[in-house]
C-alpha positions as CSV (number, residue, x, y, z in Angstrom):
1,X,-126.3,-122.3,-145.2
2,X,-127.8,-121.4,-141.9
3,X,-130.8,-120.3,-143.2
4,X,-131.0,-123.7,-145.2
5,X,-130.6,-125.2,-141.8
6,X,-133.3,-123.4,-139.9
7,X,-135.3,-124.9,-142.6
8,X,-134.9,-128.2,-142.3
9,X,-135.0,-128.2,-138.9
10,X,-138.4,-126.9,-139.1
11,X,-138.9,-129.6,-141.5
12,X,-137.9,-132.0,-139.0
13,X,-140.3,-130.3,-136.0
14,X,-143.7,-131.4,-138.1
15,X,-142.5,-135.1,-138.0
16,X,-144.9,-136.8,-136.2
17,X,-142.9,-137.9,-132.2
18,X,-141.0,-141.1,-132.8
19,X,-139.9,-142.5,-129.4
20,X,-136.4,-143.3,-129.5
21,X,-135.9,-143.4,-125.6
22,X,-134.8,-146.8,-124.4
23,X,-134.9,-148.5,-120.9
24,X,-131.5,-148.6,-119.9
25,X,-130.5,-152.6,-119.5
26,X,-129.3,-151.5,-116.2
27,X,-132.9,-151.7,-114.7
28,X,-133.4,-155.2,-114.3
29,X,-136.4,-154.4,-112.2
30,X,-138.4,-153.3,-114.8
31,X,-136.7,-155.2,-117.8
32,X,-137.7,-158.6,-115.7
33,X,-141.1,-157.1,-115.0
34,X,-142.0,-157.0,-118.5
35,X,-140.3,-160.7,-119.7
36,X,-142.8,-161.8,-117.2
37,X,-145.4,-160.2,-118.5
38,X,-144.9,-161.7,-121.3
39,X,-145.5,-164.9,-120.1
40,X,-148.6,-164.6,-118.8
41,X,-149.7,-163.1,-122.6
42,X,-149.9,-159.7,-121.2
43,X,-147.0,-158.5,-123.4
44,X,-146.5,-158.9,-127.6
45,X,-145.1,-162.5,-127.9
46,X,-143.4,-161.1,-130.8
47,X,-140.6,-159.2,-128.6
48,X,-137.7,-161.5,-127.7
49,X,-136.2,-159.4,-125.3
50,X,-133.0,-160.8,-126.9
51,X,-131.5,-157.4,-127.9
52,X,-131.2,-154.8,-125.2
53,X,-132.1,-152.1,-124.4
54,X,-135.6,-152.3,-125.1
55,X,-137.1,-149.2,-126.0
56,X,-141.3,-149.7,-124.6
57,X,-142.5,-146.8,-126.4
58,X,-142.1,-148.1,-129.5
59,X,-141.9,-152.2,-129.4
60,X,-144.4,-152.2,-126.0
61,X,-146.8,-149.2,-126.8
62,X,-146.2,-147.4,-123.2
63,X,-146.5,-144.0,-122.8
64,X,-143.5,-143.7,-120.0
65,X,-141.0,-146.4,-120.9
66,X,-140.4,-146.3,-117.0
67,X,-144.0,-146.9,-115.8
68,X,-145.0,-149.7,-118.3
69,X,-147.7,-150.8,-116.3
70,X,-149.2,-147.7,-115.3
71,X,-148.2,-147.5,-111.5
72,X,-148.1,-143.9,-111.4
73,X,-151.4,-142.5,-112.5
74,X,-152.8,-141.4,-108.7
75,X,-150.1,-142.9,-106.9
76,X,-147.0,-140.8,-107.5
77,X,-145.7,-138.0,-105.3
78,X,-146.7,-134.5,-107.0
79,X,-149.2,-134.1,-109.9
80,X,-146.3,-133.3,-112.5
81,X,-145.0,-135.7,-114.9
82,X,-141.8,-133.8,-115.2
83,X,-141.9,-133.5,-118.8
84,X,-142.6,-130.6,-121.0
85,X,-144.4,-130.3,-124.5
86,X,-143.5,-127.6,-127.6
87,X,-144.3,-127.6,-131.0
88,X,-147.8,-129.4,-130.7
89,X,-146.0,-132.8,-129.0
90,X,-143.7,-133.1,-132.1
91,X,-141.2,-132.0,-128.9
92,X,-140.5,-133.2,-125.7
93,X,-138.6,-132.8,-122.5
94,X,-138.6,-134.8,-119.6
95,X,-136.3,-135.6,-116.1
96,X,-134.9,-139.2,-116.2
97,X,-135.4,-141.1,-113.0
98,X,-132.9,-140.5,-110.4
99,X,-131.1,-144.1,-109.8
100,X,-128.7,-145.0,-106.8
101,X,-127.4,-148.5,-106.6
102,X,-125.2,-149.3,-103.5
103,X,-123.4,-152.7,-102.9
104,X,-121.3,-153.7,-100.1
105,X,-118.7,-156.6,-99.8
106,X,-117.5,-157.9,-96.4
107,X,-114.3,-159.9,-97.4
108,X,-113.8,-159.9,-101.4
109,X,-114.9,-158.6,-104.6
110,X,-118.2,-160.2,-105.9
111,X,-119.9,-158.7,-109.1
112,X,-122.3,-159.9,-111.4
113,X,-124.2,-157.3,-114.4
114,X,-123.3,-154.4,-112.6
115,X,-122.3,-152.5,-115.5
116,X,-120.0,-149.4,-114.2
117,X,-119.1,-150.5,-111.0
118,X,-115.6,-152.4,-110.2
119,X,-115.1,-155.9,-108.3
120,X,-114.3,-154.4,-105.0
121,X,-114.1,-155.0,-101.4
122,X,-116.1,-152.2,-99.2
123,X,-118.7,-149.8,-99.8
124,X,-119.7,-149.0,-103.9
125,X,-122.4,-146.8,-105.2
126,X,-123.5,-145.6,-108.7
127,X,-125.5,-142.8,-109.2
128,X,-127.2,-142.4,-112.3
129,X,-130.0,-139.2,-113.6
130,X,-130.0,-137.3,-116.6
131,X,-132.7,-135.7,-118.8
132,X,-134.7,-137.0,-122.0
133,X,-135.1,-134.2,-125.2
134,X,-136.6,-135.0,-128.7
135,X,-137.9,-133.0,-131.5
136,X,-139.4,-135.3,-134.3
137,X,-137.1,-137.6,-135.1
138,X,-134.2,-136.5,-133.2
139,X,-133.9,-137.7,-129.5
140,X,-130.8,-136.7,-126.7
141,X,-130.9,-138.9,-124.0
142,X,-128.1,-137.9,-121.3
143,X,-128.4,-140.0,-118.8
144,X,-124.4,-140.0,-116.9
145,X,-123.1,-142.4,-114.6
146,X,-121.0,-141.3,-111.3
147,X,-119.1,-144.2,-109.6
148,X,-117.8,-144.5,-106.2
149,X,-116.0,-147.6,-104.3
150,X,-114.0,-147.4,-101.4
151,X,-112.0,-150.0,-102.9
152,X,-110.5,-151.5,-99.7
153,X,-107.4,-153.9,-99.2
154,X,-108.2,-157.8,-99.7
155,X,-106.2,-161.1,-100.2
156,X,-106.0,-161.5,-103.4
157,X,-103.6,-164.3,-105.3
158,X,-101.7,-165.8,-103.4
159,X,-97.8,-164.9,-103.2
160,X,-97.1,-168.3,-101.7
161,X,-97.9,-170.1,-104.8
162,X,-95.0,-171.9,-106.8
163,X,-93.1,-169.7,-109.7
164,X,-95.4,-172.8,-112.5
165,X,-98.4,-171.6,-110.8
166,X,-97.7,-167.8,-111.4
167,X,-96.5,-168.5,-114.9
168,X,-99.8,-169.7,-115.7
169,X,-101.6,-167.3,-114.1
170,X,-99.5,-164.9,-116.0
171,X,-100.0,-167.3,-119.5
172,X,-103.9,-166.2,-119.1
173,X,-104.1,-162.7,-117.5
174,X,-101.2,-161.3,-120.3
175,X,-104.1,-161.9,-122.6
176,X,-106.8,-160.0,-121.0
177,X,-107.6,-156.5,-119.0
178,X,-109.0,-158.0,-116.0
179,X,-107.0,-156.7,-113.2
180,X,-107.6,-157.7,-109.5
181,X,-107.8,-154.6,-108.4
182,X,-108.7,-151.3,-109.4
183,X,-105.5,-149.0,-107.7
184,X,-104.8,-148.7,-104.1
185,X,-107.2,-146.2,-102.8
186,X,-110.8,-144.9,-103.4
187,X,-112.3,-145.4,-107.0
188,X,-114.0,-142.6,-108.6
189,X,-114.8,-142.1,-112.2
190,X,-117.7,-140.2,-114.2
191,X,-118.6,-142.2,-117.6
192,X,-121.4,-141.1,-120.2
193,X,-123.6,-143.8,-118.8
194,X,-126.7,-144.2,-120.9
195,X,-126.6,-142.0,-123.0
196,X,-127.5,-141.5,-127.1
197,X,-128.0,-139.3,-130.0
198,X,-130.5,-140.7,-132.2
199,X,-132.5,-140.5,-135.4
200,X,-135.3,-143.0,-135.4
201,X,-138.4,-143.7,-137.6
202,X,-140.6,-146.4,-138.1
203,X,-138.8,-149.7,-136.5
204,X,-135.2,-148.3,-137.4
205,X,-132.8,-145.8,-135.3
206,X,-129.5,-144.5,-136.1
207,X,-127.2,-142.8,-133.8
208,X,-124.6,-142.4,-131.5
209,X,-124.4,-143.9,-127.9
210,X,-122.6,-145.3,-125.0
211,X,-125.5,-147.4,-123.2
212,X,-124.9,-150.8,-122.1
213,X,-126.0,-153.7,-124.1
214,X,-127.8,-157.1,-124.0
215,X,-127.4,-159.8,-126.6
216,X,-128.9,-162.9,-126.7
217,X,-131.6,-164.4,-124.0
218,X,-129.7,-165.0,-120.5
219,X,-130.9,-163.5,-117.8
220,X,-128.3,-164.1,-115.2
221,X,-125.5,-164.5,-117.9
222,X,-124.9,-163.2,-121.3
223,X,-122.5,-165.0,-123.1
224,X,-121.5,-162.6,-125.9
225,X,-122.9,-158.7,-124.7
226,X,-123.4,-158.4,-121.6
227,X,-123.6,-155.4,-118.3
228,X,-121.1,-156.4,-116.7
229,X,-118.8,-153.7,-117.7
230,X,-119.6,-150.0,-118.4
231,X,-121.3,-149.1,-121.5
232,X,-118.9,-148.4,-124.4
233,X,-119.2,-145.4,-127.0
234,X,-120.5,-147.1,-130.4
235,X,-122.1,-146.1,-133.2
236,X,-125.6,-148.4,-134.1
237,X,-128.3,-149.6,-136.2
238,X,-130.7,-151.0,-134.3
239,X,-134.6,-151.6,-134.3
240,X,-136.9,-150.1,-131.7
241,X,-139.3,-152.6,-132.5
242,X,-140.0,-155.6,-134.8
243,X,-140.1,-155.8,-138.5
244,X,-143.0,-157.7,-139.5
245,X,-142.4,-159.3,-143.2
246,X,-144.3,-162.5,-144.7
247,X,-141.9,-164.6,-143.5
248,X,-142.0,-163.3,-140.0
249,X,-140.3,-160.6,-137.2
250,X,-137.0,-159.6,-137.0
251,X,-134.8,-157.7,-134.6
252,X,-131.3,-156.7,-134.6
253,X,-128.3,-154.2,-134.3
254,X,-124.7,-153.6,-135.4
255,X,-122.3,-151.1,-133.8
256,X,-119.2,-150.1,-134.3
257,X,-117.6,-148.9,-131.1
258,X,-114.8,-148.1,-128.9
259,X,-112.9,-150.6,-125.8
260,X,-111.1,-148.4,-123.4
261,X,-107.8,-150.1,-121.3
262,X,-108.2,-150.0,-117.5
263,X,-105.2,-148.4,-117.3
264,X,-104.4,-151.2,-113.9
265,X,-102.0,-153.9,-113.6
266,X,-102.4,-157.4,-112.5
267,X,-100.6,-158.3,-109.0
268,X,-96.9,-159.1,-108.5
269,X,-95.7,-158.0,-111.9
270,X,-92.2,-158.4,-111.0
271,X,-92.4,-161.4,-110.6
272,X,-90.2,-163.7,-112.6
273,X,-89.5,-167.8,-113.5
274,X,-85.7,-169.0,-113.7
275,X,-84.9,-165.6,-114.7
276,X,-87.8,-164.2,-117.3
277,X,-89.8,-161.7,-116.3
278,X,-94.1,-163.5,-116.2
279,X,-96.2,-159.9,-116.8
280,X,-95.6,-158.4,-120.3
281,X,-96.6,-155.2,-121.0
282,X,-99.7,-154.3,-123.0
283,X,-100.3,-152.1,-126.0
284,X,-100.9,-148.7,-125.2
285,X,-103.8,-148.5,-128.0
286,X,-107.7,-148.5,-127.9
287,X,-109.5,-151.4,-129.4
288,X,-112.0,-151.2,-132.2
289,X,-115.3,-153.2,-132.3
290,X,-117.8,-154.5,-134.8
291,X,-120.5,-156.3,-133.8
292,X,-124.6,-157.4,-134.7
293,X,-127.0,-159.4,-133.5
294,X,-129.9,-160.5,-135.5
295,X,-132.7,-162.5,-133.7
296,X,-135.8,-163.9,-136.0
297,X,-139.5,-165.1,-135.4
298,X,-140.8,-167.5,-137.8
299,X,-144.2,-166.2,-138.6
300,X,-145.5,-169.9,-138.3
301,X,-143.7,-171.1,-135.3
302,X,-145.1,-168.7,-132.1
303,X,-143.4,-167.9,-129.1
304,X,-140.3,-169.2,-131.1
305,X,-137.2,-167.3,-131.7
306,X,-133.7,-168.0,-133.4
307,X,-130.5,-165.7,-133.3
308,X,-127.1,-164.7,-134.2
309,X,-124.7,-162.4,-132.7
310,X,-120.9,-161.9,-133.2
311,X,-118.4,-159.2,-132.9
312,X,-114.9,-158.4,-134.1
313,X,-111.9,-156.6,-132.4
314,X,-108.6,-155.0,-133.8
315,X,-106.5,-152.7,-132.4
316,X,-106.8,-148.7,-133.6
317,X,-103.0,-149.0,-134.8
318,X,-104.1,-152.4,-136.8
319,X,-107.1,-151.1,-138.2
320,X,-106.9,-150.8,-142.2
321,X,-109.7,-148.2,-144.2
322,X,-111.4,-150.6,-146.8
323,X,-115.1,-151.7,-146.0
324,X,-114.2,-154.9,-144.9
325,X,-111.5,-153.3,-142.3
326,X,-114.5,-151.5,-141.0
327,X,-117.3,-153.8,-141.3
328,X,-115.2,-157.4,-140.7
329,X,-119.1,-158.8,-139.4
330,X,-120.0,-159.5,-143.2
331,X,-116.7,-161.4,-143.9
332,X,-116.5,-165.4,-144.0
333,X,-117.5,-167.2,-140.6
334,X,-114.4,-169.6,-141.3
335,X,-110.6,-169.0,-141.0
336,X,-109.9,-170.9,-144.3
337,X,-112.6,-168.3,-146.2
338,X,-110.9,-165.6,-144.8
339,X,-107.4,-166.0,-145.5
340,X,-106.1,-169.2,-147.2
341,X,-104.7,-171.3,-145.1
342,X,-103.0,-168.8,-142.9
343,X,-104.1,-166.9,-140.5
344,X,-104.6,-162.2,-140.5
345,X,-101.6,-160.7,-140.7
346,X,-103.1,-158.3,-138.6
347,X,-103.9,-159.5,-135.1
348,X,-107.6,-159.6,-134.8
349,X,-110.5,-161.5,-132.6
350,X,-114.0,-162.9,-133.5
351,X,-116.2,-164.1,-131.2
352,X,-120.0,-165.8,-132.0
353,X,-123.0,-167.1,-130.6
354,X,-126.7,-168.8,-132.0
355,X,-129.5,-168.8,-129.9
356,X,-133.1,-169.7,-129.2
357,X,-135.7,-168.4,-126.8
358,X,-139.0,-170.1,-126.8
359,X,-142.1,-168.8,-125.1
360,X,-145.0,-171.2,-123.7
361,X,-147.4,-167.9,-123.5
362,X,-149.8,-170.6,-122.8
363,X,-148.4,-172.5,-119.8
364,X,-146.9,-169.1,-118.9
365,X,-143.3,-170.7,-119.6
366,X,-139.9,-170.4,-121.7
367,X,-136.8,-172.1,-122.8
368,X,-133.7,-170.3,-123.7
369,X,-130.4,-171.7,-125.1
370,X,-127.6,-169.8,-126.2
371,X,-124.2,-171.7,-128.0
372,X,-120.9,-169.5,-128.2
373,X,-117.7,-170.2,-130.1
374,X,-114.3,-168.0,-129.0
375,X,-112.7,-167.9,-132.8
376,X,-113.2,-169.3,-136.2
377,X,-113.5,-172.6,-136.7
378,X,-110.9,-173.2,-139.9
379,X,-113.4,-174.6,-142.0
380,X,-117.3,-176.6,-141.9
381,X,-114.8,-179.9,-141.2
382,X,-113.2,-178.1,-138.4
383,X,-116.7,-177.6,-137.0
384,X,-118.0,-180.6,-137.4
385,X,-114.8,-182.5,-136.2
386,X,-114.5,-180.3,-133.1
387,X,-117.7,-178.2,-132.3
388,X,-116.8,-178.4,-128.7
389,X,-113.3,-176.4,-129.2
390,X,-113.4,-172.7,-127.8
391,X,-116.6,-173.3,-127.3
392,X,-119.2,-171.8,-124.5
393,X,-123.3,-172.5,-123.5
394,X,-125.6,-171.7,-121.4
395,X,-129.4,-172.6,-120.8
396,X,-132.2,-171.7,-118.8
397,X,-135.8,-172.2,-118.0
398,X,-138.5,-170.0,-116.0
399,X,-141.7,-170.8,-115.3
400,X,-144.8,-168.5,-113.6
401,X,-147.4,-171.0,-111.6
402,X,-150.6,-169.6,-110.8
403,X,-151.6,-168.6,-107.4
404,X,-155.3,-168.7,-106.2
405,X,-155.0,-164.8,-105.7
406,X,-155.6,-162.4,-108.8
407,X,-152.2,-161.2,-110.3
408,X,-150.4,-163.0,-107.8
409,X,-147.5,-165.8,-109.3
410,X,-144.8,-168.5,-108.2
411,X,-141.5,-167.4,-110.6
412,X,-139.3,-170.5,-111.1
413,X,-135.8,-169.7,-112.4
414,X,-133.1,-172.5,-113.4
415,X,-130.2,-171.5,-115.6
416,X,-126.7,-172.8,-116.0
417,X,-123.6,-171.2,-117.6
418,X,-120.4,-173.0,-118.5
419,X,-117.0,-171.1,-119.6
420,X,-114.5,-173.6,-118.8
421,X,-112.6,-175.2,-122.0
422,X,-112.8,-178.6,-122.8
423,X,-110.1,-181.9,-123.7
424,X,-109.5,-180.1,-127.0
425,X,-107.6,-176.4,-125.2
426,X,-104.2,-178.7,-124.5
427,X,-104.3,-180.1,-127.8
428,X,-104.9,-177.0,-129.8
429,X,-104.2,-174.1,-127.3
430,X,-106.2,-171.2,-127.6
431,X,-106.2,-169.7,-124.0
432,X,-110.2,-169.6,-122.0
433,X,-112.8,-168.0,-123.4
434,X,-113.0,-163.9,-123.7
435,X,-108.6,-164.5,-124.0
436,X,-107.8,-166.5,-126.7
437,X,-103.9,-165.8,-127.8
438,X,-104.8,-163.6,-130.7
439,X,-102.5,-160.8,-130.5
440,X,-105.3,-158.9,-129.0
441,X,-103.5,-158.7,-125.1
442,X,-106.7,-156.6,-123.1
443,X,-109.1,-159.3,-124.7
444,X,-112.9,-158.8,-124.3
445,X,-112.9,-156.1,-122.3
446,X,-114.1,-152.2,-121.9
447,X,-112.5,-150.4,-119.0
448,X,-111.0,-153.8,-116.9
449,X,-114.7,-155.5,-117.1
450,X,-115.7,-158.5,-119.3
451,X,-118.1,-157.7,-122.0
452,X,-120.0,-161.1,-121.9
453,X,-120.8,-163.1,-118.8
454,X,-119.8,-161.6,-116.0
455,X,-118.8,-165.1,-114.0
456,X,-115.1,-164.4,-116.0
457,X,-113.1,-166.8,-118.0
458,X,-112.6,-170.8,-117.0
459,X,-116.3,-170.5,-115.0
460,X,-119.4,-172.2,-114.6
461,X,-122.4,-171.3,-112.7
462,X,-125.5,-172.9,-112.0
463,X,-128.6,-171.0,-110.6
464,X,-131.8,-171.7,-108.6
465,X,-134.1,-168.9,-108.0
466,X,-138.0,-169.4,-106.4
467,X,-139.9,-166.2,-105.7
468,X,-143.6,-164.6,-105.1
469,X,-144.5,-162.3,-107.7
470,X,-147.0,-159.5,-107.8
471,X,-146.8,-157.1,-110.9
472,X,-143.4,-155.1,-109.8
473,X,-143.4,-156.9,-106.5
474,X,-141.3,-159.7,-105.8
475,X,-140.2,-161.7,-102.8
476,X,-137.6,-164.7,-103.5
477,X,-134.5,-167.0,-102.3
478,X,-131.9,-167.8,-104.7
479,X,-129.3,-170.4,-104.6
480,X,-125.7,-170.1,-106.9
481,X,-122.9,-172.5,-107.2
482,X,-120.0,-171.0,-109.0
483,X,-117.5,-172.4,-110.2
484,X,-114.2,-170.0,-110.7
485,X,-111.6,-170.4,-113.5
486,X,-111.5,-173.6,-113.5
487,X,-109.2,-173.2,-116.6
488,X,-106.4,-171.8,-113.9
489,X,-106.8,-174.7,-112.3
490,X,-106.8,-177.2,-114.4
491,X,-103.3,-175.4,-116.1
492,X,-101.4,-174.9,-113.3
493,X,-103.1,-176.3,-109.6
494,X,-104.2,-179.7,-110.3
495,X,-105.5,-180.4,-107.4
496,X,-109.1,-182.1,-107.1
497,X,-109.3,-180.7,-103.5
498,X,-108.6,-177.3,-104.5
499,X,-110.9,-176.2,-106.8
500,X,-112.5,-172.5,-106.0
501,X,-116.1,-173.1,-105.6
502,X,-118.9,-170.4,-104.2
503,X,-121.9,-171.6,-102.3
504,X,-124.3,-168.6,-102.7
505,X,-127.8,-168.3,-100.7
506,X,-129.6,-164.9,-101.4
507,X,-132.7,-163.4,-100.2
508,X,-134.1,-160.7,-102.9
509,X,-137.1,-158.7,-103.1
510,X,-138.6,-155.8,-105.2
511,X,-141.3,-153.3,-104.6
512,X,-143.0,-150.5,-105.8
513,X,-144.3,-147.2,-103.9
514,X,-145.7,-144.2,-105.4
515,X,-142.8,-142.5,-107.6
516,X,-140.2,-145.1,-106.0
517,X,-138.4,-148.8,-107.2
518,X,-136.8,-150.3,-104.6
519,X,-134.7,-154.0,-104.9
520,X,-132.7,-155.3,-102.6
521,X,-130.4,-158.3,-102.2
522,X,-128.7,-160.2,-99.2
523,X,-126.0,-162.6,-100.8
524,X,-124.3,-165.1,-98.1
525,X,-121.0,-166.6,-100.2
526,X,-119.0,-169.8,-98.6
527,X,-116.3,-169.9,-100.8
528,X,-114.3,-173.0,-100.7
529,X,-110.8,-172.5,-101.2
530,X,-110.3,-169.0,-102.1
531,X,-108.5,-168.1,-105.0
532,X,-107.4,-171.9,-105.4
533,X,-105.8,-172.2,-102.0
534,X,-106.0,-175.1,-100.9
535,X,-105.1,-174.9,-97.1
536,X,-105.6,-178.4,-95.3
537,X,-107.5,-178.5,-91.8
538,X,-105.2,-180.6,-90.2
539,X,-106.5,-179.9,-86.6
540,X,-108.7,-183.0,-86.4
541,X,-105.8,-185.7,-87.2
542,X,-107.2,-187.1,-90.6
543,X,-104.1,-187.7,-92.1
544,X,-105.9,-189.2,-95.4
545,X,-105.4,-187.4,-98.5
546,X,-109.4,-185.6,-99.0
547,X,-108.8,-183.6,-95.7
548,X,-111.1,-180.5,-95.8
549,X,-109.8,-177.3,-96.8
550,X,-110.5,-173.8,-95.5
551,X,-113.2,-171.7,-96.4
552,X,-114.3,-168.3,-96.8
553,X,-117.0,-166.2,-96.0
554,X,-118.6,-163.1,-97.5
555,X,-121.3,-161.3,-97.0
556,X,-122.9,-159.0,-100.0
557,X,-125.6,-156.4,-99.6
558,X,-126.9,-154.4,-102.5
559,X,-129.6,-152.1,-102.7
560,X,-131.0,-150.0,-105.4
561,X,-133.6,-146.7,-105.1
562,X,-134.9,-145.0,-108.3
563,X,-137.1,-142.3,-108.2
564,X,-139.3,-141.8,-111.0
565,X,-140.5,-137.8,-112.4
């Protein structure tokens, strides 16, 4: 047997190098880079940089998936690339870029596609590095994450609120993992990161890995797989590049993966209404997930791309051991399909989105859309009837303008996500989005995070972003309204004065030097009414009923080096 596997191995050595090293989706920097690119037709139109991570030696053609434009030849510190050769380039090993990512919050937890790190107030850093193997077909990419957040005291809901109020509070958060905060002193953890084992030839790879994901074509928000939790162990089927057919490209994955609990509770848990306890415990239990996204280019439409993503949880305990226990993502999209006309008798969640990104290579422009759906719809008449129930969306446009400088742009950026349930939640209730009462009480989670849009249930946001582009250089302002679980307070405040609303005005840039990426970001936040507390300013004598409320400030600072070998 050993000798037989000494052979094969050998076997596998003479395989001509397949790249299966990915950009991690936690380098927006370069990710964005290259999504402009396209734009300006400097980048195949056929990628739809709708299923992340990318992997640019493969779909792009690069020969360092982290220097896709070439920055580094004569520029970088040192003459070696870091990476060693063996067996004739069928092998290689290289250093991974050293990443740090710091954030600070003045007052209260703000976080947005941050992947491993927590909502917290105070100083946070992740530090990320690892190193890059592959002989033939195999690739090891350990690539480890290391978290730090001071993870200071801050008001968080408020205590003064009515025993109703708390019981809807409760009604939502006993249906999801999405504590406040994360313990009462200093956060540390260590988490794979991204990392992978993987087999890959031609357009197809097969392995194991725990790197964050990206479906679908947000940018700011993704509504189904997003960063904005820490990367989950899974197993996947993904391409690497497109599939070219007679009827046009495809791209896609499925994984089959494993949610973690936070292990944290949510505030005041002893807290009771006319005698009954509000928090109820969760299951002590891991979740399983199935999941794929599929996106497709029409061969006679360019620039034009369609999609489908949707995943599936159950608990371990729940979890049965035919095919369809396993693989639920190839049963019925309708309830009525499934099971008759009851429901699982094991509890179990489904979640969906379609898509559609269209580029304007040409006017240097795109259009993205993106539709999402929190459960199965009982039947097509159900669908039609009600399409708006459970339902999510979120749309965006960017635009590059010219300037009279070579390689120099204006980036336009307008996108707007909304979470918050519509007229139909009272009549047939189904909790927000990401928590819908399905027996499934840590809901789309991994860790305490959200695995889609990272604005959290009940929310909207709207975003304005204008900045100077050059290459990898970028110099902007961007402007955020955000709208916070609205569903809360449409339950339980009631209140047209109190609604939580952030004001956000932000000052970015991103640069370039030698080995070095460098982005930065100032974020002011005015955030009317905090938590939904509505406190009157009475000072002035308006005794009519829209007197102004209190607001809140804070400040946000996040910086991010990488150094690349």
């Amino acid at each position: 047997m050993h000798k037989i596997g000494i052979v094969i191995l050998c076997l596998l050595l003479k395989i001509t190098l397949v790249s299966g090293q990915s950009l991690p989706v936690g380098s927006p920097m370069l990710t964005d880079a290259l999504r402009r690119a396209q734009l300006l037709g400097q980048v195949d139109s056929s990628i739809s940089f709708t299923v992340l991570p990318l992997f640019p030696q493969k779909a792009l053609k690069t020969e360092n998936s982290f220097d896709p434009f070439n920055t580094l030849t004569g520029e970088r510190w040192g003459k070696s690339a870091m990476a060693l050769h063996f067996w004739g380039k069928n092998g290689k090993i290289q250093l991974l870029p050293i990443t740090i990512q710091q954030q600070f919050n003045t007052h209260h937890p703000f976080s947005l596609n941050d992947g491993a790190m927590i909502p917290a107030r105070g100083y946070q850093t992740l530090i990320r590095g690892g190193l890059y193997a592959q002989a033939g077909p195999l690739s090891i990419q350990l690539n480890p994450e290391y978290i730090y957040a001071a993870n200071n005291d801050f008001q968080g809901f408020y205590k003064e609120f009515s025993d109703a109020v708390w019981t809807e509070y409760y009604r939502l958060y006993n249906n999801i993992d999405l504590p406040e905060k994360f313990g009462d002193k200093p956060y540390q953890k260590t988490f794979w990161g991204q990392s992978s084992i993987r087999l890959t030839a031609g357009p197809l790879s097969l392995g194991l890995s725990s790197e964050n994901l990206w479906w679908g074509p947000g940018i700011r928000n993704s509504l189904l797989m997003s960063n904005s939790a820490p990367g989950f162990l899974h197993f996947t089927v993904n391409t690497v590049k497109p599939i070219r057919t007679f009827l046009g490209n495809f791209e896609g994955q499925i994984i089959c993966g494993r949610l973690e609990n936070s292990g944290f509770f949510p505030p005041d848990t002893s807290r009771t209404n006319d005698g009954t306890k509000l928090y109820i415990s969760k299951r002590d239990d891991w979740r399983y997930i199935n999941g794929y996204v599929l996106s497709y280019h029409p061969k006679w439409v360019p620039g034009l791309f369609l999609g489908i993503n949707t995943t599936h949880m159950v608990y371990h305990e729940d979890l049965g051991n035919s095919f369809r226990d396993y693989f639920p993502i190839f049963s019925s999209l309708t309830k009525k399909s499934n099971y008759g006309e009851g429901e699982s008798e094991k509890p179990n969640d489904q979640r969906l989105s379609i898509f559609t990104r269209w580029l304007w290579a040409k006017a240097h422009a795109e259009l993205y859309v993106e539709y999402f759906r929190e459960d199965h719809a009982f039947d097509l008449r159900d669908m039609i009837l009600q399409i708006e129930h459970t339902h999510a969306w979120m749309f965006g446009i960017q635009k590059m303008i010219p300037l009279t400088r070579t390689n120099e742009y204006i980036q336009l950026q307008v996108e707007a996500t909304k979470l918050e349930q519509t007229t139909t939640n009272p009549e047939r209730p189904t909790g927000s989005v990401y928590l819908h009462y399905a027996g499934i009480s840590h809901g789309y989670s991994n860790y305490g995070q959200l695995l889609g849009a990272g604005i959290g249930p009940g929310s909207n946001m709207q975003t304005l972003a204008v900045s100077w582009v050059k290459q990898l250089k970028t110099i902007g302002i961007e402007l955020n309204r955000v709208v916070q679980n609205n569903d809360l307070h449409n339950h339980a405040i009631k209140d047209p004065r109190a609604n939580w609303v952030d004001l956000n005005i932000a000052a970015f840039g991103t640069w370039n030097y030698k080995n070095l990426l460098l982005s930065a970001k100032c974020q002011f936040i005015n955030s009317y009414n905090y938590q939904h507390y509505y406190q009157p300013l009475t000072d002035k004598g308006d005794n009519s009923y829209w007197v102004p409320g209190k607001n809140t400030f804070n400040f946000q600072m996040q910086l991010s080096t990488s150094y690349r070998f």
